[in-house]
C-alpha positions in Angstrom: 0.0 0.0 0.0 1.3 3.7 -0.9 2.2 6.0 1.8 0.0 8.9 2.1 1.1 12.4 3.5 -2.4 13.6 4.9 -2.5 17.5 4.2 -5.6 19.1 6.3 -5.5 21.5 9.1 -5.7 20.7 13.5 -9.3 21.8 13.0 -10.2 19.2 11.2 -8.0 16.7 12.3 -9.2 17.4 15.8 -12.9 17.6 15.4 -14.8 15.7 17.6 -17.0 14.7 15.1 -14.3 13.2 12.4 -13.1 10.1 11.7 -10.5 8.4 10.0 -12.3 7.6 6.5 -13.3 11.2 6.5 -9.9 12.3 7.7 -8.8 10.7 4.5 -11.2 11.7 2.3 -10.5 15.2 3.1 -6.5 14.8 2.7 -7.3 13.0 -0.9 -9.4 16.3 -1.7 -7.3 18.7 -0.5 -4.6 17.3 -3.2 -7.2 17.0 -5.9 -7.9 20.9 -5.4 -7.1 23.6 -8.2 -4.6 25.6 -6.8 -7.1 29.1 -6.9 -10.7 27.7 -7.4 -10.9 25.4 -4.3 -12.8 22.6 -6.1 -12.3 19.3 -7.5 -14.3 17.0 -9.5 -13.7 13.2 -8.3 -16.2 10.6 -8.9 -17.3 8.8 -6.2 -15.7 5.6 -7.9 -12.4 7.2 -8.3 -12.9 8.5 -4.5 -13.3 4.9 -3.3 -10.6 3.5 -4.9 -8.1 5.8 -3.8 -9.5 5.8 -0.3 -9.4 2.0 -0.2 -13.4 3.0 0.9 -16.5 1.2 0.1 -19.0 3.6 -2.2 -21.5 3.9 0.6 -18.7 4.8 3.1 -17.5 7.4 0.7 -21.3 8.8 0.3 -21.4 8.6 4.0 -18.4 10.1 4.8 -18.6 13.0 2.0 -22.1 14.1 3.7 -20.4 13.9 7.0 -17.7 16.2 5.9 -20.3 18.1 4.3 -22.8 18.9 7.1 -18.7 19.5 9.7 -18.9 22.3 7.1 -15.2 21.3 5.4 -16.9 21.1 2.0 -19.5 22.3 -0.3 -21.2 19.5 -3.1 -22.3 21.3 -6.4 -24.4 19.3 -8.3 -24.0 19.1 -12.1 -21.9 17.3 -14.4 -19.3 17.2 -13.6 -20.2 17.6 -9.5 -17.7 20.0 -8.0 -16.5 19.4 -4.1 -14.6 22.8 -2.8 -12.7 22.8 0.3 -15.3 25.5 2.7 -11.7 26.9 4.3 -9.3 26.9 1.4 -6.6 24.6 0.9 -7.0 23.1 4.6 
C-alpha cells in the first residue's frame, strides 16, 4: 500500500465529530484541489478506490464532511467538491 502524506488543518483533524475515513477523504481532496478555485471534481468511484473506501462509506463520509462544514457539493456534471476553508 502507498504512503500517504495527509495534508488538512488541527481543525479538522481534531474535530470531535471526524473520523478516520473522512480524515482521509478530506486529505485526498485537498490534493485534488485547483490551486485558486478550491474545487475538485472526483467521482465517487475514483474517491473509493483511492480511499481504499466502500461507495457507501465514501457517500457517507462526503455528507459527513459536508454537514462538519469542510466542503460544499455542487451538483451538475461534472459535480464539483470545494474545500469550505481553502486549501486546509
Amino acid at each position: 500500500m502507498q504512503k500517504q502524506i495527509l495534508c488538512i488543518s488541527n481543525k479538522a483533524a481534531y474535530h470531535p465529530k471526524m473520523n478516520i475515513k473522512a480524515v482521509r477523504l478530506l486529505s485526498i481532496l485537498n490534493t485534488l484541489v485547483k490551486s485558486k478555485s478550491y474545487y475538485c471534481t472526483p467521482t465517487n468511484k475514483y474517491l473509493h478506490l483511492k480511499a481504499s473506501l466502500s461507495i457507501r462509506s465514501v457517500e457517507y463520509n462526503l455528507n459527513l464532511l459536508e454537514k462538519l462544514g469542510f466542503i460544499k457539493k455542487k451538483s451538475g456534471n461534472p459535480r464539483k467538491i470545494y474545500i469550505t476553508n481553502g486549501r486546509i
